[in-house]
GUGULO-507396 format. One line per field, with one value per residue (C-alpha): residue number from 1; x, z, y; residue in three letters; chain. Coordinates in steps of 0.25 Angstrom, whole numbers. Each point is the difference from the previous one (the first is absolute). Layout:
REM GUGULO-507396
n = c(NUM|...) $
px = c(X|...) $
pz = c(Z|...) $
py = c(Y|...) $
res = c(ala|...) $
chain = c(A|...) $
***
This chain:
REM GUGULO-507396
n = c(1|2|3|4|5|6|7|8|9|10|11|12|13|14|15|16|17|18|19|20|21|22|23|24|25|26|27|28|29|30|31|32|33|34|35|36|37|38|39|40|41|42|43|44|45|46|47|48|49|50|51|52|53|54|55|56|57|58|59|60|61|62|63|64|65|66|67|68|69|70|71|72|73|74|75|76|77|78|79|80|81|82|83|84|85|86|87|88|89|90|91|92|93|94|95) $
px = c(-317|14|8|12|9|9|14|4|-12|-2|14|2|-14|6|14|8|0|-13|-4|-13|-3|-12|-9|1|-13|-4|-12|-7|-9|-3|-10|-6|-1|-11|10|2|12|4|8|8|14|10|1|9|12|5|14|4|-3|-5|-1|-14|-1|-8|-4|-4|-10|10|6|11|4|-1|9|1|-1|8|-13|-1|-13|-5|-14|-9|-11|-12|-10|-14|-6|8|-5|3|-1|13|10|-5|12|3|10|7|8|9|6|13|1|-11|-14) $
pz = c(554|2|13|4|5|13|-4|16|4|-12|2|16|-3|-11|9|-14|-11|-6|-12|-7|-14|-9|2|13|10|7|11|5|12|11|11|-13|-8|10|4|-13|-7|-17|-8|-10|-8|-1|-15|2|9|-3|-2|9|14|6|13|6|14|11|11|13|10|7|-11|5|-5|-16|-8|-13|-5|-14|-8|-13|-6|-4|-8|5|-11|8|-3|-3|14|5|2|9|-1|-4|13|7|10|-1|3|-9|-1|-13|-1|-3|-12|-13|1) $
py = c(-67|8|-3|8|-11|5|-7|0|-7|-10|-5|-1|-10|-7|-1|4|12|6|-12|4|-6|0|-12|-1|-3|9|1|11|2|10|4|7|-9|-9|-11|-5|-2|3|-8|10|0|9|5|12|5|12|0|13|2|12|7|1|8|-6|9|-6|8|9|11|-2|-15|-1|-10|-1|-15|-7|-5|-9|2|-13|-3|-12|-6|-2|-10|3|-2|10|14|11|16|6|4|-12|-4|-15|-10|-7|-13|-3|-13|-6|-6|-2|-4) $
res = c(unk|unk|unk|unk|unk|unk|unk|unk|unk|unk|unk|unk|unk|unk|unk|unk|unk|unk|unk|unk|unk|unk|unk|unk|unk|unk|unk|unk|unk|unk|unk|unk|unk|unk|unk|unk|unk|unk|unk|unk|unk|unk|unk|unk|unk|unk|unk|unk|unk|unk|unk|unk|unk|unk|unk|unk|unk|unk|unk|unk|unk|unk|unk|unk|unk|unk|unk|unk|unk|unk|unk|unk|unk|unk|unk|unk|unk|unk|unk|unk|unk|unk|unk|unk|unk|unk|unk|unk|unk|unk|unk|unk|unk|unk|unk) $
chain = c(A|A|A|A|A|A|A|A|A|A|A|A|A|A|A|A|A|A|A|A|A|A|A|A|A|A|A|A|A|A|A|A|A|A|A|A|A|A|A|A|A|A|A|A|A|A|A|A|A|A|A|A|A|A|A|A|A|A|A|A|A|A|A|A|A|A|A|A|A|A|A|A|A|A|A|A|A|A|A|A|A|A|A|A|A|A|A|A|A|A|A|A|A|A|A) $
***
C-alpha cells in the first residue's frame, strides 16, 4: 500500500517534525474496510517530498500539500481494490 504522508498534518499530531522510519507499525482501517482494522509496516519512505494538490468542492479553494510517499507492507488478510481511501496510523518507534 502507498500513502502520501501530509508533513503539516503528521507533525501537528505528533506535537514535533515529521519522523517516519522503516519498521514501523502501522494500522489501517476505514468505513471501507467494514470496521475492521490492518496491521502493516512501513518498508519504504521516500526521501524527497512532493507537492500534491487537494481541491476542495468550491473551484475556487485549491492547496497544494508537501507529501512524503511512504510504502506499508500489508499482511495477507488484507485486501482492498486499488484507490480505495483509507486512514492510516504510523507509530512511533519499531515494532
Amino acid at each position: 500500500m502507498v500513502v502520501q504522508a501530509d508533513d503539516q498534518a503528521v507533525a501537528q499530531q505528533r506535537g514535533g517534525p515529521l519522523a517516519l522510519g522503516v519498521g514501523q507499525r502501522a494500522e489501517v482501517c476505514g468505513r471501507n474496510l467494514l470496521g475492521k482494522t490492518y496491521p502493516g509496516r512501513v518498508v519504504v519512505v521516500e526521501k524527497i517530498m512532493g507537492d500534491k494538490p487537494i481541491f476542495t468542492r468550491a473551484a475556487s479553494q485549491r492547496k497544494a500539500l508537501n507529501v512524503v510517499q511512504v510504502v506499508i507492507e500489508m499482511g495477507r488478510a488484507f485486501s482492498a481494490p486499488v484507490g480505495l481511501q483509507v486512514d492510516v496510523s504510523i507509530h512511533r518507534g519499531t515494532p
